[in-house]
Gaussian input, Z-matrix of N, CA and C with variables (Angstrom, degrees):
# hf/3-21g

backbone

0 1
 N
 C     1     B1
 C     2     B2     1     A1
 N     3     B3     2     A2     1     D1
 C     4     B4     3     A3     2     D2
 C     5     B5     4     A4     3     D3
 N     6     B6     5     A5     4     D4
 C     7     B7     6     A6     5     D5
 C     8     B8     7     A7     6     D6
 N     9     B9     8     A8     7     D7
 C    10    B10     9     A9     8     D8
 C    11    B11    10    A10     9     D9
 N    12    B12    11    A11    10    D10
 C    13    B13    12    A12    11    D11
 C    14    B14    13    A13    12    D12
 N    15    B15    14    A14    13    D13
 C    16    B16    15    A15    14    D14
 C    17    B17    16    A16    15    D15
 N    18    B18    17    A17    16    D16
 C    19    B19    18    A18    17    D17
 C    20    B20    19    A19    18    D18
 N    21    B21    20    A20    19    D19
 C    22    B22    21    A21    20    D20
 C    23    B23    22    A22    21    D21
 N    24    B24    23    A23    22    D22
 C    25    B25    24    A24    23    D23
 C    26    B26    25    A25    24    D24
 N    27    B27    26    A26    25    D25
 C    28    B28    27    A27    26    D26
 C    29    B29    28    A28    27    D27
 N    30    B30    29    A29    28    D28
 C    31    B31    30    A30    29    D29
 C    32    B32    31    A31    30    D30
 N    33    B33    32    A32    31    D31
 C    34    B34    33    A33    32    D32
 C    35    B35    34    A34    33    D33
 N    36    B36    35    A35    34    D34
 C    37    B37    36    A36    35    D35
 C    38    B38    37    A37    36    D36
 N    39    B39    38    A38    37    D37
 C    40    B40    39    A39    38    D38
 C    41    B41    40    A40    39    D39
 N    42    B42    41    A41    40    D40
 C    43    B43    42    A42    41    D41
 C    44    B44    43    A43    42    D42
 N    45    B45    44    A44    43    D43
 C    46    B46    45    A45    44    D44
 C    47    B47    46    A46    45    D45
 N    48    B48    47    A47    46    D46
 C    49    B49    48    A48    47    D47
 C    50    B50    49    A49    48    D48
 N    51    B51    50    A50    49    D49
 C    52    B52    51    A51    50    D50
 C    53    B53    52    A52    51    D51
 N    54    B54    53    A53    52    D52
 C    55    B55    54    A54    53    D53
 C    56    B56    55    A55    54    D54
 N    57    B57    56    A56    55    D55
 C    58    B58    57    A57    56    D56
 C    59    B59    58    A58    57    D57
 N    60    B60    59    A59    58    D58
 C    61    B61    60    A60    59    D59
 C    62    B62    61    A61    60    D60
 N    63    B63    62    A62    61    D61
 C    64    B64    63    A63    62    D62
 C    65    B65    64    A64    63    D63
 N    66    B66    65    A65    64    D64
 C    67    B67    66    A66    65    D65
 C    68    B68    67    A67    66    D66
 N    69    B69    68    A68    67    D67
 C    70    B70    69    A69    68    D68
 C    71    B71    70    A70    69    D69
 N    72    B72    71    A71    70    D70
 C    73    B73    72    A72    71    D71
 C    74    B74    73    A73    72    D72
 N    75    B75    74    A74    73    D73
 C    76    B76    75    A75    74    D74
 C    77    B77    76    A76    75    D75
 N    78    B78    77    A77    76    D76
 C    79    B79    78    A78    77    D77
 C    80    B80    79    A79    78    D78
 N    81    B81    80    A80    79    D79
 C    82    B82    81    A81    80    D80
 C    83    B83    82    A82    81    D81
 N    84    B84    83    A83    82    D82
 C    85    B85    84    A84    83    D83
 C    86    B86    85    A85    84    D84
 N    87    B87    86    A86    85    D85
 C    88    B88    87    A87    86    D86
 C    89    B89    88    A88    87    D87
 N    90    B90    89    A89    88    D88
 C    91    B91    90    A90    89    D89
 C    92    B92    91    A91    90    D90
 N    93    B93    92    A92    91    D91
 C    94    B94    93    A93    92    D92
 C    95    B95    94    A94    93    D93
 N    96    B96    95    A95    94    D94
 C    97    B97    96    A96    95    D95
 C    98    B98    97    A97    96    D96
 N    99    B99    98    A98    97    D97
 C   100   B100    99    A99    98    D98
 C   101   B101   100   A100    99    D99
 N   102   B102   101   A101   100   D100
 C   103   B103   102   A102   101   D101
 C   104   B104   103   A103   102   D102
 N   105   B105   104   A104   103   D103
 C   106   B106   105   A105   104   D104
 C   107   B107   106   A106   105   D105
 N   108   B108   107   A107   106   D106
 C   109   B109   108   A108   107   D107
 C   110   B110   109   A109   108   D108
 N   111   B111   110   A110   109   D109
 C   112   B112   111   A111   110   D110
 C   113   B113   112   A112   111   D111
 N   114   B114   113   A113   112   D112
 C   115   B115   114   A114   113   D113
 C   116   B116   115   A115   114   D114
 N   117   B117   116   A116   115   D115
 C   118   B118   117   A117   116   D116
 C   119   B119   118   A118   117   D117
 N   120   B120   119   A119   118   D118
 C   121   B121   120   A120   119   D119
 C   122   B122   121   A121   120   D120
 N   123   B123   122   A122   121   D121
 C   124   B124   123   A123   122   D122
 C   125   B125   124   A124   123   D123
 N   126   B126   125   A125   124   D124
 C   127   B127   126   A126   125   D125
 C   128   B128   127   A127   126   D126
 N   129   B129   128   A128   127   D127
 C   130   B130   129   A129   128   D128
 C   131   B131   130   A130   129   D129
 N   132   B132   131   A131   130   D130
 C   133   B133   132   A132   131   D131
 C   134   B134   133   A133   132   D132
 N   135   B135   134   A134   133   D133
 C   136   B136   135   A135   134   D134
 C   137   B137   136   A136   135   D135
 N   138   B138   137   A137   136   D136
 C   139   B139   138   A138   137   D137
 C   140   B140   139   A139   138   D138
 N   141   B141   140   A140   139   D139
 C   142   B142   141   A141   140   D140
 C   143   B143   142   A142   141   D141
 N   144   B144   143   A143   142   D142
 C   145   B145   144   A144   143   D143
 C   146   B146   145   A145   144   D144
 N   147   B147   146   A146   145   D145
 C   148   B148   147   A147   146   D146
 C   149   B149   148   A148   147   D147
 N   150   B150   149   A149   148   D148
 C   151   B151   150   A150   149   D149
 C   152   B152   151   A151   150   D150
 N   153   B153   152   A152   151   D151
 C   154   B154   153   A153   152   D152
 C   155   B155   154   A154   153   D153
 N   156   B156   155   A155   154   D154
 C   157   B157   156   A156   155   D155
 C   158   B158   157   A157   156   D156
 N   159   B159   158   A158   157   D157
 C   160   B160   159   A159   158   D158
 C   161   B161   160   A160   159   D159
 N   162   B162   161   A161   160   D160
 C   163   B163   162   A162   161   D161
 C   164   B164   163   A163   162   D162
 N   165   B165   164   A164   163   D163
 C   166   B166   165   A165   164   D164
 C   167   B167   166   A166   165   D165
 N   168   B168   167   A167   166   D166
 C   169   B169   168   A168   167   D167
 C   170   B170   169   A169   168   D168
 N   171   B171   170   A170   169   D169
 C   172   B172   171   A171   170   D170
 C   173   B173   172   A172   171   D171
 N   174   B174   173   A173   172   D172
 C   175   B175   174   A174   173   D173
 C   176   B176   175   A175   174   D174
 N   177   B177   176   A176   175   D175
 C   178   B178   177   A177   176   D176
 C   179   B179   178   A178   177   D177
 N   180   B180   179   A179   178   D178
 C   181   B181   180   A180   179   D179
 C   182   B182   181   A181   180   D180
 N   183   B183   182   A182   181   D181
 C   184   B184   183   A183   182   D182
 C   185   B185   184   A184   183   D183
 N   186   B186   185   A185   184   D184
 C   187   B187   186   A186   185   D185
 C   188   B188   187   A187   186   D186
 N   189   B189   188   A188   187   D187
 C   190   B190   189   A189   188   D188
 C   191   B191   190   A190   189   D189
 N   192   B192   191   A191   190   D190
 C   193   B193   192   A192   191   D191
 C   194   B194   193   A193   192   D192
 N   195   B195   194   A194   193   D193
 C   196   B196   195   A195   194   D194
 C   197   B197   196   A196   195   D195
 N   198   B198   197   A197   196   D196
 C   199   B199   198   A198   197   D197
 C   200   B200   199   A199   198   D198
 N   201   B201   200   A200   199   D199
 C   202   B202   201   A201   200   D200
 C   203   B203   202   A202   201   D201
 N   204   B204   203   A203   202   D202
 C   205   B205   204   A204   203   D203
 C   206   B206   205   A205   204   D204
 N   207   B207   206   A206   205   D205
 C   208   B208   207   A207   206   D206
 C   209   B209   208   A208   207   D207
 N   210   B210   209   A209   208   D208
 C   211   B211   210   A210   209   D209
 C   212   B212   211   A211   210   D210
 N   213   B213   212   A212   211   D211
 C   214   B214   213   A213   212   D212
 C   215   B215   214   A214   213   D213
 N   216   B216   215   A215   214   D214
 C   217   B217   216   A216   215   D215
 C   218   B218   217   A217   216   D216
 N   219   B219   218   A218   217   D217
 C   220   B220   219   A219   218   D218
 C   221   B221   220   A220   219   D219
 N   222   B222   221   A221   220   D220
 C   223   B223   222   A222   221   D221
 C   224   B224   223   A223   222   D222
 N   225   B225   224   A224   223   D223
 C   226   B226   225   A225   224   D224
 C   227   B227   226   A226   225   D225
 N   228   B228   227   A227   226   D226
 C   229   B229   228   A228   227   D227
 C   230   B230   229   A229   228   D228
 N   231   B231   230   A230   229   D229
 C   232   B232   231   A231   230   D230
 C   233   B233   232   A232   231   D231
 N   234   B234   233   A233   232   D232
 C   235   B235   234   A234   233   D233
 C   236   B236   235   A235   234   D234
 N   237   B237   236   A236   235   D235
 C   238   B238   237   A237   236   D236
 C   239   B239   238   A238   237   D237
 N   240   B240   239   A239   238   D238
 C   241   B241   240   A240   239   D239
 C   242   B242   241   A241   240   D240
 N   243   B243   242   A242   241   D241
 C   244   B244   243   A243   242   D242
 C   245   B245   244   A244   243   D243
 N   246   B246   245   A245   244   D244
 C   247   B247   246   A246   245   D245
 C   248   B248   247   A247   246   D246
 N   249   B249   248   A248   247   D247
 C   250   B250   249   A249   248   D248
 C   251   B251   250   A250   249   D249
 N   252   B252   251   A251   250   D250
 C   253   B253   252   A252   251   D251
 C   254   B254   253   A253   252   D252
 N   255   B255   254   A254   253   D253
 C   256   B256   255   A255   254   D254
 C   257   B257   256   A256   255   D255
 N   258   B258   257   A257   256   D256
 C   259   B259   258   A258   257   D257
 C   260   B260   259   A259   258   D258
 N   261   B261   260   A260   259   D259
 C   262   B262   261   A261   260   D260
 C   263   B263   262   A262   261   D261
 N   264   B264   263   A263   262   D262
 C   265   B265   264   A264   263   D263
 C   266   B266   265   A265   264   D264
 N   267   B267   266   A266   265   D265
 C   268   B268   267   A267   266   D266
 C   269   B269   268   A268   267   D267
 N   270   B270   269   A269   268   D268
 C   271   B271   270   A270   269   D269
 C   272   B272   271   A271   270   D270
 N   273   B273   272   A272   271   D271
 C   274   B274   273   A273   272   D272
 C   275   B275   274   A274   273   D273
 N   276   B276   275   A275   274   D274
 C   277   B277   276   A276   275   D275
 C   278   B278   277   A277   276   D276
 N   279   B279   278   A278   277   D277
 C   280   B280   279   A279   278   D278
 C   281   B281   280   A280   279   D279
 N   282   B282   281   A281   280   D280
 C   283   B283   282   A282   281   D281
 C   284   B284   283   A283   282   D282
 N   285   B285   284   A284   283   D283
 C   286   B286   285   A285   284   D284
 C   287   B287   286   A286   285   D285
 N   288   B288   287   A287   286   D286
 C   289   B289   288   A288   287   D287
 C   290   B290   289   A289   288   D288
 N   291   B291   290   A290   289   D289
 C   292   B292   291   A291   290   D290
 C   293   B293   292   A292   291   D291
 N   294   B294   293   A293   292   D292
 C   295   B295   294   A294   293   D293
 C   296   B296   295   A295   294   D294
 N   297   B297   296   A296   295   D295
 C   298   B298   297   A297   296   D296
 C   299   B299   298   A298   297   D297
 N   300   B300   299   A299   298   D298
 C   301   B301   300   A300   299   D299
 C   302   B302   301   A301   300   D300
 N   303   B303   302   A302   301   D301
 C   304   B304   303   A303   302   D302
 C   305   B305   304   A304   303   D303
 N   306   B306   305   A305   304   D304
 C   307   B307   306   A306   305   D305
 C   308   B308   307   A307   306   D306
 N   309   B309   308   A308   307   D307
 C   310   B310   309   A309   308   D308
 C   311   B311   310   A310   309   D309
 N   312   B312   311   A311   310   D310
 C   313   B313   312   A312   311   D311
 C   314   B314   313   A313   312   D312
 N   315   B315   314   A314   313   D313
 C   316   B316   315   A315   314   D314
 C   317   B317   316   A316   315   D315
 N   318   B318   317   A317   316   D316
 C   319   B319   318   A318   317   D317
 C   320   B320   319   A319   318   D318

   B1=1.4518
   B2=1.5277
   B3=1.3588
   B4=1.6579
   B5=1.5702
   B6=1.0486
   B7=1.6602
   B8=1.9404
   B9=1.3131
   B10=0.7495
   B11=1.4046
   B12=1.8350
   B13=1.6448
   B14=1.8529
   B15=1.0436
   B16=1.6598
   B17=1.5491
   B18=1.4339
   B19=1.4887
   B20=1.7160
   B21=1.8414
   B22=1.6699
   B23=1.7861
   B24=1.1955
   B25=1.4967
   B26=1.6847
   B27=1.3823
   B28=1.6230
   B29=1.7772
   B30=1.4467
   B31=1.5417
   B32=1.3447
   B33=1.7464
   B34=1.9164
   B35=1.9336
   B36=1.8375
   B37=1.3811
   B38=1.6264
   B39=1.2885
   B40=1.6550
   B41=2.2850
   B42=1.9592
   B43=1.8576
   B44=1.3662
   B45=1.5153
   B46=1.4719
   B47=1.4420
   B48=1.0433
   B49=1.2918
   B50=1.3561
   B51=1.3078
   B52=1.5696
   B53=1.4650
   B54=1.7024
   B55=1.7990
   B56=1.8115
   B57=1.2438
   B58=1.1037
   B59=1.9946
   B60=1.6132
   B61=1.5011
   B62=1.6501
   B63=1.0716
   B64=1.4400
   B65=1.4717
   B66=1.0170
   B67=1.9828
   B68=1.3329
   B69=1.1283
   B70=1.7599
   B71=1.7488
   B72=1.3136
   B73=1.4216
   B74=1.2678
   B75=1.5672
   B76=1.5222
   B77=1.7533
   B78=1.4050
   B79=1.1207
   B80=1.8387
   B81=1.4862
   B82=1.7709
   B83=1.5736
   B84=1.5039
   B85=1.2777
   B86=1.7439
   B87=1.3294
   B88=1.3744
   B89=1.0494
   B90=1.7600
   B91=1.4083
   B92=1.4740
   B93=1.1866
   B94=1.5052
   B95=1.2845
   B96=1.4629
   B97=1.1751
   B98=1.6316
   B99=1.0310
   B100=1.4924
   B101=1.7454
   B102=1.1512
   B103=1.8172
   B104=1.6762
   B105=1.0394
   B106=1.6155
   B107=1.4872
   B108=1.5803
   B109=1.4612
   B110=1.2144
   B111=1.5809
   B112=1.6110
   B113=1.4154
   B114=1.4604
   B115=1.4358
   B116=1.5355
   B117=1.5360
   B118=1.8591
   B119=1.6238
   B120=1.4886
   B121=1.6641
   B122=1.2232
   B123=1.2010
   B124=1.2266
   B125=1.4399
   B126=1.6346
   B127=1.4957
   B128=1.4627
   B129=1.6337
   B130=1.2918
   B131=1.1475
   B132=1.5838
   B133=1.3319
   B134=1.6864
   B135=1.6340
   B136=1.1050
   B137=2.2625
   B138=1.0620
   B139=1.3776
   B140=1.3016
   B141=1.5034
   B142=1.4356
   B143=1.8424
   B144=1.2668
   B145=1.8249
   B146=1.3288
   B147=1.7136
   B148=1.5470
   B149=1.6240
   B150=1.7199
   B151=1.8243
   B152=1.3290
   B153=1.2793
   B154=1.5008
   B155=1.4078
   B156=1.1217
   B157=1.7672
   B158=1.4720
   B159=1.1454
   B160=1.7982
   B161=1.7085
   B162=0.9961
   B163=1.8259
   B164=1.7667
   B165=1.2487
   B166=1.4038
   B167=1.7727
   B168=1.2433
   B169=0.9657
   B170=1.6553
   B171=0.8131
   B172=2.2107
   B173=1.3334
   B174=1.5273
   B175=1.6748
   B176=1.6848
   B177=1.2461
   B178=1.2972
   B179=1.7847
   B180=1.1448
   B181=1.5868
   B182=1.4275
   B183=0.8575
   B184=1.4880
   B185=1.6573
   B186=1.4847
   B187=1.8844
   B188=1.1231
   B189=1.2838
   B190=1.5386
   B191=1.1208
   B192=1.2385
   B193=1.3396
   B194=1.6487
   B195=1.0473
   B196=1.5313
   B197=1.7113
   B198=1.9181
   B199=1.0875
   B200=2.2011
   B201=1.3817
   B202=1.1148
   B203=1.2086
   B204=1.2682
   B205=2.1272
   B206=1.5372
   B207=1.1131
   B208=1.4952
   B209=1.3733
   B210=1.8640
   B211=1.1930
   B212=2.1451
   B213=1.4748
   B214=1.5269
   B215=1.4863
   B216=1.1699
   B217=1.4898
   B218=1.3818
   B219=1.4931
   B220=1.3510
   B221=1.2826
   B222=1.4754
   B223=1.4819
   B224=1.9772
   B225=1.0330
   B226=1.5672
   B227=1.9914
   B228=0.9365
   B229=1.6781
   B230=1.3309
   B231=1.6143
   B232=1.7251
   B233=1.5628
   B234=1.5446
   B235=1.7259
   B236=1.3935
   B237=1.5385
   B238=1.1597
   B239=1.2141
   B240=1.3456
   B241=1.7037
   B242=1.8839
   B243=1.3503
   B244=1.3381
   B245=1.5637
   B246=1.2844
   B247=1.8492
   B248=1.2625
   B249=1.4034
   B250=1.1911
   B251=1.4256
   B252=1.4755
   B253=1.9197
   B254=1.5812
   B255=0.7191
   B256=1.4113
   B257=2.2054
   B258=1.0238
   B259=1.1625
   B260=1.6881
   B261=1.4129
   B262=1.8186
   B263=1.7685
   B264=1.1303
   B265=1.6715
   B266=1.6032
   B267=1.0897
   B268=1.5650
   B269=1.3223
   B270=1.2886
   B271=1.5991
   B272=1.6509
   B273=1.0882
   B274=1.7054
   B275=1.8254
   B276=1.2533
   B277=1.6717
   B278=1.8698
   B279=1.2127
   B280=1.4593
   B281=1.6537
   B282=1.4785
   B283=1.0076
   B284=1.7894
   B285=1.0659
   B286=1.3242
   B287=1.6807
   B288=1.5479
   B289=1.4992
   B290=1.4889
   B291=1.5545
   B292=1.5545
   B293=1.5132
   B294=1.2136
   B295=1.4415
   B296=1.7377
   B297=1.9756
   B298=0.5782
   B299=1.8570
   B300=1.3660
   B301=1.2874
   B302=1.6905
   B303=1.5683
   B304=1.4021
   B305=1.4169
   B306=1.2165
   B307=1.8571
   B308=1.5329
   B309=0.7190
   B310=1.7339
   B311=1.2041
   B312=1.7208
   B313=1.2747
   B314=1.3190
   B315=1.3549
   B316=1.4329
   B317=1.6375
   B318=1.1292
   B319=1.3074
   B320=1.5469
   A1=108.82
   A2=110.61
   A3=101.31
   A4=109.25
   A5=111.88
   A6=114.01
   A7=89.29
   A8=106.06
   A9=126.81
   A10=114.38
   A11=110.26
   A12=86.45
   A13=104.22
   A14=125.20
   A15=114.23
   A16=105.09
   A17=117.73
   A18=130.52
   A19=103.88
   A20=113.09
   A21=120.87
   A22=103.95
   A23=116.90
   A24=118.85
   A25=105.23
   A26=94.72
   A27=117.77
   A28=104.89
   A29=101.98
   A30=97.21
   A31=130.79
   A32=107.28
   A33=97.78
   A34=78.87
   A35=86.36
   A36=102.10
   A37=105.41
   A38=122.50
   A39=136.49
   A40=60.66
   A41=79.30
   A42=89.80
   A43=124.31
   A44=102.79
   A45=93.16
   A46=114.82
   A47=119.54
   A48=128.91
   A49=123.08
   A50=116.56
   A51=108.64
   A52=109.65
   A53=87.46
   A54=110.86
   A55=110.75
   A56=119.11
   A57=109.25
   A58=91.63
   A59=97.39
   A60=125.47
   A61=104.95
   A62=133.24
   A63=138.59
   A64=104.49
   A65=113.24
   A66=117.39
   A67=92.29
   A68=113.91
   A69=137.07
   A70=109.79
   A71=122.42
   A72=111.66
   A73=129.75
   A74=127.21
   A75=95.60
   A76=126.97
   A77=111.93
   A78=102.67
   A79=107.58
   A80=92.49
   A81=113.64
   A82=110.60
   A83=103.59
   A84=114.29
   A85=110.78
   A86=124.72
   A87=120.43
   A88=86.96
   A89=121.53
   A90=144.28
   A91=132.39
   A92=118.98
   A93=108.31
   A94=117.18
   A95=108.77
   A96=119.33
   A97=128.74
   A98=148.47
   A99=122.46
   A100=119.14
   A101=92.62
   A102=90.54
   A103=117.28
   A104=132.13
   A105=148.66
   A106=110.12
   A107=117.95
   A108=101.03
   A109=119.92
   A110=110.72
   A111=113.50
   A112=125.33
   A113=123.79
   A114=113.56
   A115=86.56
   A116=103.66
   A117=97.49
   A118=99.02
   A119=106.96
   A120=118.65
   A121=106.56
   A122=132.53
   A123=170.42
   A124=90.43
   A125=133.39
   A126=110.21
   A127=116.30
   A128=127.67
   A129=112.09
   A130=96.08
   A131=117.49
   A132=146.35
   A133=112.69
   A134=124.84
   A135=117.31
   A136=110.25
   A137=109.53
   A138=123.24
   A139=103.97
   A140=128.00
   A141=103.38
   A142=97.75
   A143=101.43
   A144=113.94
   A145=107.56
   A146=124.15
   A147=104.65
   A148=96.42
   A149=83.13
   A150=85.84
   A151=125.98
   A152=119.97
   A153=138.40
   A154=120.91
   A155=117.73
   A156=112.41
   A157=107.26
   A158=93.12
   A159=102.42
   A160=111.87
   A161=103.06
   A162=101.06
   A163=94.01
   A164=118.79
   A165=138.70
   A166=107.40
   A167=107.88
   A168=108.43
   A169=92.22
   A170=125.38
   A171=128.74
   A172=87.59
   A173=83.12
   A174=121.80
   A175=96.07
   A176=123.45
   A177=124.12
   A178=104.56
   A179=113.79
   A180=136.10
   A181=140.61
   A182=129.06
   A183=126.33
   A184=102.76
   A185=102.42
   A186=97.43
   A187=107.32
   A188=103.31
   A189=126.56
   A190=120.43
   A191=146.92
   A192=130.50
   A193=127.44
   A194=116.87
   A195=122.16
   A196=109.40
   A197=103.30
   A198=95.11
   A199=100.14
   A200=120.34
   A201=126.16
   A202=161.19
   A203=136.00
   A204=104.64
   A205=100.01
   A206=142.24
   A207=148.54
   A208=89.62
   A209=123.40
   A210=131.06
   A211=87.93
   A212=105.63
   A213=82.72
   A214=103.23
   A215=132.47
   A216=146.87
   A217=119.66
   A218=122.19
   A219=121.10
   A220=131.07
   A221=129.82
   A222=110.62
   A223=98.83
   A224=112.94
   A225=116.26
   A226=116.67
   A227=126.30
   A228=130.66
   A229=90.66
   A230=104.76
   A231=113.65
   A232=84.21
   A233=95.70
   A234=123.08
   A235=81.61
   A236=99.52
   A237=121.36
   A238=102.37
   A239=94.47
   A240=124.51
   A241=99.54
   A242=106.20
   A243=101.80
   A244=127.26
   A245=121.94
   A246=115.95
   A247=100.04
   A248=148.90
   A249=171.23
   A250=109.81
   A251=125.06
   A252=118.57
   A253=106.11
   A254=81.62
   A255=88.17
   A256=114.33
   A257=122.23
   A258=130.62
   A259=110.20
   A260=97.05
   A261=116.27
   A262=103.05
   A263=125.02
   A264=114.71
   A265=112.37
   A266=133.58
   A267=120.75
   A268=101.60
   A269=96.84
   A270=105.27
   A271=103.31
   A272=141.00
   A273=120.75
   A274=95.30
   A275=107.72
   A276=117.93
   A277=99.31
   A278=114.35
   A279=84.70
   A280=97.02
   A281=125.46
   A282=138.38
   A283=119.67
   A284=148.47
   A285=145.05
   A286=96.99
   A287=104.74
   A288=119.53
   A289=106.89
   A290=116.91
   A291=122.58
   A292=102.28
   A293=128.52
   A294=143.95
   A295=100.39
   A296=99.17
   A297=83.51
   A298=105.97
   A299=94.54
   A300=99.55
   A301=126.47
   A302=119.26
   A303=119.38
   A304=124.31
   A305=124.26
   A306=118.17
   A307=102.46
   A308=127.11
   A309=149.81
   A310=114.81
   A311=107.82
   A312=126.13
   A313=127.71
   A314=112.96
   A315=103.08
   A316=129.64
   A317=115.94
   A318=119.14
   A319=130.09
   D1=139.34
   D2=178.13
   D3=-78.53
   D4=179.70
   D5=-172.55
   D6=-125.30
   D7=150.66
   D8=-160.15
   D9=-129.77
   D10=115.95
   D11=-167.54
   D12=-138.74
   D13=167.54
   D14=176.24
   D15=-92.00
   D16=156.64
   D17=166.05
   D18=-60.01
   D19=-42.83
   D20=-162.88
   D21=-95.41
   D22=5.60
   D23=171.93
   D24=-82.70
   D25=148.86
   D26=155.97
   D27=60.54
   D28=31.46
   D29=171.46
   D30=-88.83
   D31=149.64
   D32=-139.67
   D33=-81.44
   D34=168.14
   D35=176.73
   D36=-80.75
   D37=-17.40
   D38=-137.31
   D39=-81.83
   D40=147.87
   D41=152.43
   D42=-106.85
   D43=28.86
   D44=169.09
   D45=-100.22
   D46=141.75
   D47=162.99
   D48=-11.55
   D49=124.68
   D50=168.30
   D51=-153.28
   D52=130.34
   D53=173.66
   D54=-87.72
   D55=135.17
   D56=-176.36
   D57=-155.37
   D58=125.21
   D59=-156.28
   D60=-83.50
   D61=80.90
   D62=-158.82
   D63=-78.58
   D64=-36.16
   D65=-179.07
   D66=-144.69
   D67=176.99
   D68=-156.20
   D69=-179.36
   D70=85.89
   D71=150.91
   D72=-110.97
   D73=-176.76
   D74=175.96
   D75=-65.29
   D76=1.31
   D77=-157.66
   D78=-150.12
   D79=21.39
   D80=169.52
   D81=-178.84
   D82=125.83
   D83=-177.34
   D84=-121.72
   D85=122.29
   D86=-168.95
   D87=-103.05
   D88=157.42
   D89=162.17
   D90=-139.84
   D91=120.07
   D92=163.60
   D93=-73.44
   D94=135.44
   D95=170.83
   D96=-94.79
   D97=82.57
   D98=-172.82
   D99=-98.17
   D100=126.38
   D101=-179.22
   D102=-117.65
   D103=159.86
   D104=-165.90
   D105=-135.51
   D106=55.03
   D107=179.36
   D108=87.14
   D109=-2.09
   D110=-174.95
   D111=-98.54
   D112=154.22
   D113=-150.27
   D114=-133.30
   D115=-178.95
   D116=165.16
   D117=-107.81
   D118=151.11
   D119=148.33
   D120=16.76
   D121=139.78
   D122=96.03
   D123=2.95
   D124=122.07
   D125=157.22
   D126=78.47
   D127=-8.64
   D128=179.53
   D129=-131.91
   D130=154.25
   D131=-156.33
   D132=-135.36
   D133=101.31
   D134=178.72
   D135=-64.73
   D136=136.41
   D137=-178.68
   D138=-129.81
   D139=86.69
   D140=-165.95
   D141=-127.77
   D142=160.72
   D143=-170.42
   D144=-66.05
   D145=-10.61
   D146=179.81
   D147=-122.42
   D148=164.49
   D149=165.08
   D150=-87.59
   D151=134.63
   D152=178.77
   D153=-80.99
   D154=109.05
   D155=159.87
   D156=-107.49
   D157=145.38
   D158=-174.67
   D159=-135.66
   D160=126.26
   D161=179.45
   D162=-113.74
   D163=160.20
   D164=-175.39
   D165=-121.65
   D166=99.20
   D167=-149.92
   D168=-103.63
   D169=-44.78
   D170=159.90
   D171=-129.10
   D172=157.71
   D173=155.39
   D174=92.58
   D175=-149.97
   D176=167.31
   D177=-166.20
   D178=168.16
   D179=-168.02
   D180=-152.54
   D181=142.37
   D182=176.18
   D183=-97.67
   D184=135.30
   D185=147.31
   D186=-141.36
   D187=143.26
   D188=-179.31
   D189=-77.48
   D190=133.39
   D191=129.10
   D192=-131.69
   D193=-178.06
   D194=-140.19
   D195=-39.75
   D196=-42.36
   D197=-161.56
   D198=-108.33
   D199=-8.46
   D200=154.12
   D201=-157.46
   D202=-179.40
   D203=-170.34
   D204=-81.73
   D205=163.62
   D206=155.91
   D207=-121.28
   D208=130.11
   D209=-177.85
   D210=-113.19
   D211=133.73
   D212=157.75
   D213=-138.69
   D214=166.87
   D215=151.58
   D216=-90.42
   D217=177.19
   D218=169.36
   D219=-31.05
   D220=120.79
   D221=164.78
   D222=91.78
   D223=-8.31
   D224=166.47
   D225=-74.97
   D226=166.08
   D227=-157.81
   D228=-162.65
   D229=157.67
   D230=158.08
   D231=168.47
   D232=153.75
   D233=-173.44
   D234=-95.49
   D235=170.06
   D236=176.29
   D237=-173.97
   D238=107.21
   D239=-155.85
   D240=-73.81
   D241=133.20
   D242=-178.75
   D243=-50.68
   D244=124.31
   D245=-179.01
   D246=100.97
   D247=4.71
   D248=-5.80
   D249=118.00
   D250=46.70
   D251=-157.98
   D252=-56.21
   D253=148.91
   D254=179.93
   D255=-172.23
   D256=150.91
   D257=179.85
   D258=-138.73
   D259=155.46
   D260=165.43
   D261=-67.22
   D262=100.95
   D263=154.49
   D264=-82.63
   D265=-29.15
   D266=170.43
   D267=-171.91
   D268=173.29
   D269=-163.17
   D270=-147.46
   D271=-172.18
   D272=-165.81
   D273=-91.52
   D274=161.59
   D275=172.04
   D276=-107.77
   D277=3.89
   D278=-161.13
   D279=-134.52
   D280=5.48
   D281=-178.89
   D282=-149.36
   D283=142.47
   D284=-179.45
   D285=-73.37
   D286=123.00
   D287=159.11
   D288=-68.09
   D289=130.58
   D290=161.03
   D291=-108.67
   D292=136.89
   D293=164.58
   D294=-133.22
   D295=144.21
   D296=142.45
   D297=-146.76
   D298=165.21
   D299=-170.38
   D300=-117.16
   D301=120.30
   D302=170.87
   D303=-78.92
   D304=100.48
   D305=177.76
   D306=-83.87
   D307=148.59
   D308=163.89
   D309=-140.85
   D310=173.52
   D311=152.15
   D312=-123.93
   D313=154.45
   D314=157.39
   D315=-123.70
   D316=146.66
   D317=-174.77
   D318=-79.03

């Protein structure tokens, strides 16, 4: 029988950040994201080898990158083409952010 589970179940109370790896192949990894107000580093810039799609599924966020802010709310999406800098500038204080995010590659 398959098991059956929600994206909005069993979310931790802790406000730290948490990545949690929902599928895994060699060549796409989905994740929930949950955030509490949390941002990245001061000064650091994710640059990473695959492409990212991200949907905003509660809460809302900013991400930065080099050349502008992207603000989104619930129900907002955007790729983010691999090599692509980009960072977390904020994330909600008054509700838990859910993201979730598809990395791939392409060949």
């Amino acid at each position: 029988m398959n098991k059956i589970e929600n994206i909005f179940s069993n979310l931790p109370k802790s406000t730290d950040e948490v990545i949690e790896i929902l599928v895994r192949s060699p060549n796409v990894r989905i994740e929930r994201i949950i955030s509490s107000g949390n941002t990245s580093p001061d000064s650091f810039w994710y640059d990473q080898n695959e492409n990212e799609w991200v949907i905003l599924l509660k809460g809302s966020a900013k991400i930065e990158f080099e050349d502008e802010m992207v603000h989104l709310k619930s129900g907002d999406y955007l790729l983010i083409p691999s090599h692509k800098k980009h960072r977390v500038a904020e994330t909600s204080r008054t509700e838990k952010t859910i993201w979730l995010a598809i990395f791939y590659q392409t060949k």
